[in-house]
C-alpha positions as CSV (number, residue, x, y, z in Angstrom):
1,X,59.2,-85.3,-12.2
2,X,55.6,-84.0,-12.1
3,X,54.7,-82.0,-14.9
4,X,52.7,-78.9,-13.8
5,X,53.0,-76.7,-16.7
6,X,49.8,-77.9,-18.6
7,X,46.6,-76.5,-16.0
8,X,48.4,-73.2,-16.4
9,X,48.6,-73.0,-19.9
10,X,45.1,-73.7,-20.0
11,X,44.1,-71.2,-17.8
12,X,45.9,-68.6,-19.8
13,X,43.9,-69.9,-22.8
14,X,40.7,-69.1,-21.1
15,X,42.3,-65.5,-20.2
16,X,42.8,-64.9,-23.8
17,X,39.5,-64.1,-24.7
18,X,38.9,-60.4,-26.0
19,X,37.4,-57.3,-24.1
20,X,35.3,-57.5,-27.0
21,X,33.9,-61.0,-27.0
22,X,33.0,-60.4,-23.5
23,X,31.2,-57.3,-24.2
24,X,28.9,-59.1,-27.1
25,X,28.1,-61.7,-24.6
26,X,26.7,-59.4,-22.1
27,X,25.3,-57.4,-24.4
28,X,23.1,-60.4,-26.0
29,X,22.0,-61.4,-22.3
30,X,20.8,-58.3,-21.6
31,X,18.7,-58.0,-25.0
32,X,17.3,-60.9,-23.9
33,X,16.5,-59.4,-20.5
34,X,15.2,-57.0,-22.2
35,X,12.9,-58.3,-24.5
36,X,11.6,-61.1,-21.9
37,X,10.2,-57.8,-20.2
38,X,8.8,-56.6,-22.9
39,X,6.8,-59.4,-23.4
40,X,5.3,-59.5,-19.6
41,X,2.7,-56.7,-19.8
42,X,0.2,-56.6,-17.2
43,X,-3.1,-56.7,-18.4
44,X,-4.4,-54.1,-20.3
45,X,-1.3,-52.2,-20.5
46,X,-0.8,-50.4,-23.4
47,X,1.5,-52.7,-26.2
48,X,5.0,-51.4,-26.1
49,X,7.1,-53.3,-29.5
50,X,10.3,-51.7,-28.5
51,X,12.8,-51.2,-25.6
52,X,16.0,-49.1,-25.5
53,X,19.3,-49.5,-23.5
54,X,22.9,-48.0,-23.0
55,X,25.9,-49.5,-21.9
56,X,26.7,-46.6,-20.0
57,X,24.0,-44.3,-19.4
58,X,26.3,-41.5,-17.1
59,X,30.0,-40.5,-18.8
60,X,32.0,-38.1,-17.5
61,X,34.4,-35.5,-18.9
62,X,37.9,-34.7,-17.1
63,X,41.3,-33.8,-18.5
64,X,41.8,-37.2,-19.6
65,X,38.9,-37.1,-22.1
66,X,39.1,-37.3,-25.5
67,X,36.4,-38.5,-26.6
68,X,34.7,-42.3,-26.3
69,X,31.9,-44.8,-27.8
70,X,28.8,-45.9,-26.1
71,X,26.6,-49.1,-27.5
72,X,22.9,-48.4,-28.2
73,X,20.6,-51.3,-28.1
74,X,17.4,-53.2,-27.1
75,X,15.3,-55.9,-28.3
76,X,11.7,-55.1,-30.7
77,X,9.2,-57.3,-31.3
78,X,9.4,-57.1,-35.1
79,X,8.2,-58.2,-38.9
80,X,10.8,-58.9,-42.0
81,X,11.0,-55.4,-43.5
82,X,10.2,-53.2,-40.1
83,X,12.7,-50.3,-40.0
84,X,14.2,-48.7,-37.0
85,X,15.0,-45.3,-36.4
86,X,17.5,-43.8,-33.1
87,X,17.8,-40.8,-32.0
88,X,19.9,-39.3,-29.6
89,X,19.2,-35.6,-28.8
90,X,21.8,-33.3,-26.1
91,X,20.3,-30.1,-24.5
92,X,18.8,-27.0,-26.3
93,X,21.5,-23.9,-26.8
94,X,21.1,-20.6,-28.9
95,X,23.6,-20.5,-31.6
96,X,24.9,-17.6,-33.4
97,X,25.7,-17.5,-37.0
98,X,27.6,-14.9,-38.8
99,X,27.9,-13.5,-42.7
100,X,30.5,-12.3,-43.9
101,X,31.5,-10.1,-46.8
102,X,34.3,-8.4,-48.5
103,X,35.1,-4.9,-48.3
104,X,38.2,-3.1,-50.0
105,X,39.5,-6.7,-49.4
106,X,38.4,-7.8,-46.3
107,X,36.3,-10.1,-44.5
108,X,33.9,-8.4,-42.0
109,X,31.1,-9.9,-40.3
110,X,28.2,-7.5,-42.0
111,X,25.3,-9.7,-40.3
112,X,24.6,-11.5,-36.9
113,X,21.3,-14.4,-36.6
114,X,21.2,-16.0,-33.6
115,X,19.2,-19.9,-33.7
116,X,17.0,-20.1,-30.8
117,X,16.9,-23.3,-28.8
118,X,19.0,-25.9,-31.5
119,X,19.9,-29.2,-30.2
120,X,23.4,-28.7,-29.0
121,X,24.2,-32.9,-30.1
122,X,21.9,-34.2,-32.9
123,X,22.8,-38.0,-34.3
124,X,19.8,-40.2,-35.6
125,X,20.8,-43.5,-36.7
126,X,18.4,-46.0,-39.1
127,X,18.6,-49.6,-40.6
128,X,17.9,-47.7,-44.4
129,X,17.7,-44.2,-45.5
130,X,15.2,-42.1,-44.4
131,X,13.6,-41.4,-47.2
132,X,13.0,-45.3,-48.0
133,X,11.4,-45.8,-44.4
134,X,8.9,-43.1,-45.0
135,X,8.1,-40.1,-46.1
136,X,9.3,-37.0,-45.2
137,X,6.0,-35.6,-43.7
138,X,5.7,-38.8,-41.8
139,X,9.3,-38.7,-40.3
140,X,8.4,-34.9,-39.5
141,X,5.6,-35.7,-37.9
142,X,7.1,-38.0,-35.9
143,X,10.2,-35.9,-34.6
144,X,12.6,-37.5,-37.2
145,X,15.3,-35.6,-38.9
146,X,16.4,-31.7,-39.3
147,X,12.7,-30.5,-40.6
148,X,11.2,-32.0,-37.3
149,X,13.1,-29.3,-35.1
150,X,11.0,-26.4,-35.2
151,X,13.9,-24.0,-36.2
152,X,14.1,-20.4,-35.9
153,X,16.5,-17.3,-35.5
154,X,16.4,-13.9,-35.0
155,X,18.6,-10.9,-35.9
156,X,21.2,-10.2,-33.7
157,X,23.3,-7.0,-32.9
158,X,26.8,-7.0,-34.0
159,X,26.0,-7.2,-37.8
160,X,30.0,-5.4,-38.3
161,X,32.9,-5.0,-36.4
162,X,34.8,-7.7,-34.4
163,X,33.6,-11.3,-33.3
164,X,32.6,-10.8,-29.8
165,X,31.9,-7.3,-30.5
166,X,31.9,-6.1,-26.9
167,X,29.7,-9.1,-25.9
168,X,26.5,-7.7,-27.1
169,X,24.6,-10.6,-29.6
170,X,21.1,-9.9,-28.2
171,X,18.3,-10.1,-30.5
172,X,16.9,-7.2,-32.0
173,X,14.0,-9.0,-34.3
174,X,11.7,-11.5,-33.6
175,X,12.0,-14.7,-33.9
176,X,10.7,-16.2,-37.4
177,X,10.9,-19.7,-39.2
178,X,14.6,-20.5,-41.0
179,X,14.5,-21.0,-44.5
180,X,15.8,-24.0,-46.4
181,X,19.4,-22.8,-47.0
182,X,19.8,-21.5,-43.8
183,X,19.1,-25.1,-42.3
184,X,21.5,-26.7,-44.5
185,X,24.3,-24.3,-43.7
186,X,23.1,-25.2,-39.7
187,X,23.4,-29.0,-40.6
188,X,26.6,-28.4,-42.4
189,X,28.0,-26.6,-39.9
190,X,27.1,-28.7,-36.8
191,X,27.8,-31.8,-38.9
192,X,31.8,-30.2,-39.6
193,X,31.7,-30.3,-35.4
194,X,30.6,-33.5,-35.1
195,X,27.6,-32.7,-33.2
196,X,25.5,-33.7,-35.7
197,X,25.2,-36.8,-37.9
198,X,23.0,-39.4,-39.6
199,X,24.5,-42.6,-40.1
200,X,22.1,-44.8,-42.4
201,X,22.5,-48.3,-42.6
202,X,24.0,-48.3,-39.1
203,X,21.6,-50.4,-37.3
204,X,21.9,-53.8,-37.1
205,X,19.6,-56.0,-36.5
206,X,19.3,-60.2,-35.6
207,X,16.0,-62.5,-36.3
208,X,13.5,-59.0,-35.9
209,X,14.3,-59.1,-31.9
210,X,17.5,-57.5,-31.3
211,X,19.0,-54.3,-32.3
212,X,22.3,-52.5,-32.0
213,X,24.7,-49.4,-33.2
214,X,27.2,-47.8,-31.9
215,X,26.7,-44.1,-30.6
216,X,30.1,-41.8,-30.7
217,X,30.9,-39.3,-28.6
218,X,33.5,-36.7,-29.7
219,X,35.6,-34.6,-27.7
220,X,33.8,-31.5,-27.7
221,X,30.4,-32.8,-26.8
222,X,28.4,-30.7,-24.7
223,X,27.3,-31.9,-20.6
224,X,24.1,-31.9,-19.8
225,X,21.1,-34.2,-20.1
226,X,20.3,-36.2,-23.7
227,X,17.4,-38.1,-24.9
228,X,17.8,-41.4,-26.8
229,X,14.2,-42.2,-28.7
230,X,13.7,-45.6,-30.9
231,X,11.1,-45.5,-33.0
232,X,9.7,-49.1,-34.4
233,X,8.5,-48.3,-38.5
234,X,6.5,-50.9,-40.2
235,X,5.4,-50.1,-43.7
236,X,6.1,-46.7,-43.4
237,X,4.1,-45.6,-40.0
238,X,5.3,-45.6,-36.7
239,X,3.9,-47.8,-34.9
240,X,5.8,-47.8,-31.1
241,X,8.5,-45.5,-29.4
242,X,10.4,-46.1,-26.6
243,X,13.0,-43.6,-24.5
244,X,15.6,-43.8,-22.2
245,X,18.2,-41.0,-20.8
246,X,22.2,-40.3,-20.8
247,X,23.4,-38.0,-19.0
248,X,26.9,-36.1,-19.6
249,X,29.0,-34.0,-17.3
250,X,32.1,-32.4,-16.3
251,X,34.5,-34.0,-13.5
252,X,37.5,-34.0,-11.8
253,X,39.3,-30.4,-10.7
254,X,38.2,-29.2,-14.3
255,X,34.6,-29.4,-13.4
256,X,35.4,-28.3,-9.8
257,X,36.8,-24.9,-10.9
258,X,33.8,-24.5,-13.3
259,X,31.3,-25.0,-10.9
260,X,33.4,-22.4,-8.7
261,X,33.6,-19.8,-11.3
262,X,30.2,-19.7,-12.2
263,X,28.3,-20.0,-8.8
264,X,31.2,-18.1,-6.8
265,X,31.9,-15.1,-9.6
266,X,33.1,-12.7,-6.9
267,X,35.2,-15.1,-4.9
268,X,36.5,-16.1,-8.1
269,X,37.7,-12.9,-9.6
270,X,39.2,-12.1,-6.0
271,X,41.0,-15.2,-5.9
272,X,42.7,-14.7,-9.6
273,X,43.8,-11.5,-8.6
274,X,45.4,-12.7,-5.4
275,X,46.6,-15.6,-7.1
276,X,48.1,-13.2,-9.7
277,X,49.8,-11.0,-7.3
278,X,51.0,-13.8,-5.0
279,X,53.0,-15.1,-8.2
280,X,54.6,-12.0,-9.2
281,X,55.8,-12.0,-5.6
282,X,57.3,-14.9,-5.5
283,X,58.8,-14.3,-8.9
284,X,60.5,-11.4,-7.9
285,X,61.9,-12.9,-4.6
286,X,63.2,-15.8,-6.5
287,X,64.9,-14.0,-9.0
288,X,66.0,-11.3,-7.0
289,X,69.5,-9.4,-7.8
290,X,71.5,-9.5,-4.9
């Protein structure tokens, strides 16, 4: 009798290979992509060490989403001890922060600062600590790090009374410079959200060609267009930059009544109200007392 059980058992061997093995493979060929076209430079083009890639430069958010990880990486043309620094940056939002204090025991809001145009997702990554890749006025200088932001708030209304306090958190002040505390209470409260973060030591790097980390994206990340700069660090100066974008945005029916209730207000509202009544109808009818 003819055995026929061996070529199948071999091909399920070669199924066996991980998601993951697959995903390093690609993601080496495409360095190497990569960094072949870095090194073609038409002539007199200005030198470019570093390139910068996603694995998925367009994720989407719908009911299903809970969160996911994207792979940063791209190929540098590199010296033993150069540094690398990522940074992903989401759109600017105005922020408001609240103080509270007590009184005859308890906690009121007694004062209202809103932050003016704050990253609304904030995660640099590096191959050391900051502080050992240079120093703070160079990283500041170059766009690196909380400092590099440009900061400021203004006094709001709504200093007491309730949270939303009838919707009115306009400015009444202009805008100045935060102070040192104030940015650490932003960073530690952004950070708590997971909106911010920097991850030392997270980059990884292979022969001074190829670089990779892994960017995490958490449930409650904001849509709209983000900005993922590397810059290349060799004794303590920058010495290239490269971007690419991401973009992030709602879909599904979630995104379709979003988009519905904030171009089409009117027809909206009219629509919740006949929806509403149209319910209570058919509540009434179905659970009618004969």
């Amino acid at each position: 009798m003819m055995r026929v059980q061996a070529p199948y058992t071999n091909l399920f061997r070669m199924q066996t290979f991980s998601m993951q093995s697959l995903r390093a493979g690609l993601v080496l060929v495409a360095c190497l992509a990569v960094l072949i076209c870095a090194s073609v430079q038409p002539a007199g083009a200005a030198p470019n060490r570093v390139v910068a890639d996603l694995s998925d430069d367009l994720v989407e958010i719908n009911s299903s989403y809970h969160g996911t990880e994207l792979l940063l990486f791209g190929a540098y043309r590199g010296m033993p001890g150069d540094d690398l620094i990522l940074e992903v940056r989401g759109p600017s939002t105005d922020l408001l922060q609240r103080r509270k204090e007590q009184k005859a025991g308890i906690w009121i809001n007694v004062e209202t600062f809103r932050w003016l145009g704050v990253p609304s997702f904030y995660h640099v990554f590096s191959t050391r600590p900051l502080a050992e890749i240079a120093p703070l006025q160079t990283l500041t200088e170059s766009g690196v790090g909380a400092a590099s932001l440009g900061l400021r708030l203004a006094k709001s209304k709504g200093g007491g009374g309730s949270h939303h306090n009838g919707g009115d958190d306009s400015p009444v002040s202009r805008a100045s410079a935060s102070t040192d505390e104030q940015n650490a209470g932003l960073v530690r409260n952004m950070t708590g959200l997971g909106l911010w973060a920097t991850r030392t030591g997270s980059v990884k790097t292979q022969q001074d060609m190829l670089y990779r980390t892994a960017l995490s994206l958490p449930s409650n990340v904001p849509p709209g267009s983000y900005v993922v700069r590397v810059l290349h660090f060799r004794d303590g100066v920058a010495i290239s930059e490269s971007k690419t974008d991401m973009k992030i945005r709602k879909a599904g029916l979630s995104a379709l009544i979003y988009r519905f209730a904030h171009d089409y207000s009117l027809f909206y509202g009219l629509f919740a109200i006949a929806f509403a009544v149209a319910s209570g109808w058919l509540a009434a009818v179905a659970f009618r007392r004969n």
